[in-house]
C-alpha positions in Angstrom: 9.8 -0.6 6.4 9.1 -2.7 3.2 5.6 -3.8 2.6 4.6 -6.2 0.3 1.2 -4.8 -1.3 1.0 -7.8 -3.6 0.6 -10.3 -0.7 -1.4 -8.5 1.4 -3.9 -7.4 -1.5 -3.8 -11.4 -2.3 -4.5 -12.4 1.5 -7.2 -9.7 1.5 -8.9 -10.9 -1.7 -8.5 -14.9 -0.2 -10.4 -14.0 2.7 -13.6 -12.6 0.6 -13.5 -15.6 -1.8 -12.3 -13.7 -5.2 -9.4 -13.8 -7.5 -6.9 -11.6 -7.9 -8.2 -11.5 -11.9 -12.0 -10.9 -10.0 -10.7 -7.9 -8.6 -8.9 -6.5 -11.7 -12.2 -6.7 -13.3 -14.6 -5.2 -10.4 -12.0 -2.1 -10.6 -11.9 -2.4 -14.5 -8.4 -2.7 -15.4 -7.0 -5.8 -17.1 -5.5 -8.5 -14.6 -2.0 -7.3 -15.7 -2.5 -4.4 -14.9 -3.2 -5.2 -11.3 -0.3 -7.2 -11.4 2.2 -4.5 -12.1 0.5 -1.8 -10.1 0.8 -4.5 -7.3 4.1 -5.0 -7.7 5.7 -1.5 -8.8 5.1 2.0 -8.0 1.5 2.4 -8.1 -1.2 5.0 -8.6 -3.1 6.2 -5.3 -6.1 6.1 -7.7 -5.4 2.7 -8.4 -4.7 1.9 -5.2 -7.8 3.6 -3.5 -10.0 1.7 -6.1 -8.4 -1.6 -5.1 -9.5 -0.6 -1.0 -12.8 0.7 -2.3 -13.6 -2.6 -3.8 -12.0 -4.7 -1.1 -14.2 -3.1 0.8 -11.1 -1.9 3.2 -9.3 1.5 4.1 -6.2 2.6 2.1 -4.1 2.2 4.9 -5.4 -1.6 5.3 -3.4 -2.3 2.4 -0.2 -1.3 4.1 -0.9 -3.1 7.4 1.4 -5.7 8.5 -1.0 -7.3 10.4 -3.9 -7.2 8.7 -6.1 -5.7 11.5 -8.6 -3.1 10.2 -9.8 0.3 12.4 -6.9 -0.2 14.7 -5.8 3.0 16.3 -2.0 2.7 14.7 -0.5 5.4 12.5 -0.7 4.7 8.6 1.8 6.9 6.4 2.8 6.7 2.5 4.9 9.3 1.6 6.2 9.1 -2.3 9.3 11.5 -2.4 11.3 11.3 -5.8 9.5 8.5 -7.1 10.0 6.4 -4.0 7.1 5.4 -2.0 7.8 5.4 1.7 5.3 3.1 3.8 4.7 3.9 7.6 2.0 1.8 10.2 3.4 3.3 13.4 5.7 6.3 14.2 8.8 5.0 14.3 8.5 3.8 10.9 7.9 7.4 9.6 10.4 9.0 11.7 13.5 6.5 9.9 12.1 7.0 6.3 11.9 11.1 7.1 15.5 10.6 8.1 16.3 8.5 5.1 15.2 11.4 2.5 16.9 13.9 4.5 19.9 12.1 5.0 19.7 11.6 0.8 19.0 15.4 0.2 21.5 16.2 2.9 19.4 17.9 5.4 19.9 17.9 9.0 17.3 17.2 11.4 
């Protein structure tokens, strides 16, 4: 499952009423910083200060539906320097597959 952290940390900042450059600063990184954290491989420092000061869970930021305390499974696995996303157990099944298929284990 791809998610797309930049648009959902975009929609989440829209509905409070701040910038994407108003969150950079409340977290204290310079606004291209965010930027490429957003859209590369980011820190889960970096990304537990953006939820902290979103006022959202880590997982919230990985939600395809933007619905907060809901009772669905939230996963990130980063194996090899890719980060796997999961919001329900299917998800996590295929991308545990995936890595074993790529280091040739059988489940």
């Amino acid at each position: 499952m791809k998610v797309n952290l930049s648009a959902i940390v975009k929609d989440l900042c829209r509905m409070q009423g701040i910038t994407l450059k108003d969150l950079a600063h409340k977290i204290g990184i310079a606004p291209e910083s965010l930027s490429r954290t957003l859209n590369g491989n980011p820190q889960l420092s970096t990304l537990e200060a953006i939820a902290s000061n979103l006022g959202v869970n880590l997982s919230d930021l990985f939600s395809t539906s933007h619905e907060t305390n809901s009772a669905s499974l939230h996963s990130i696995i980063v194996y090899n320097g890719n980060t796997y996303v999961s919001d329900n157990l299917n998800n996590l099944i295929s991308s545990i597959k995936e890595i074993c298929t790529k280091e040739g284990i059988e489940l």
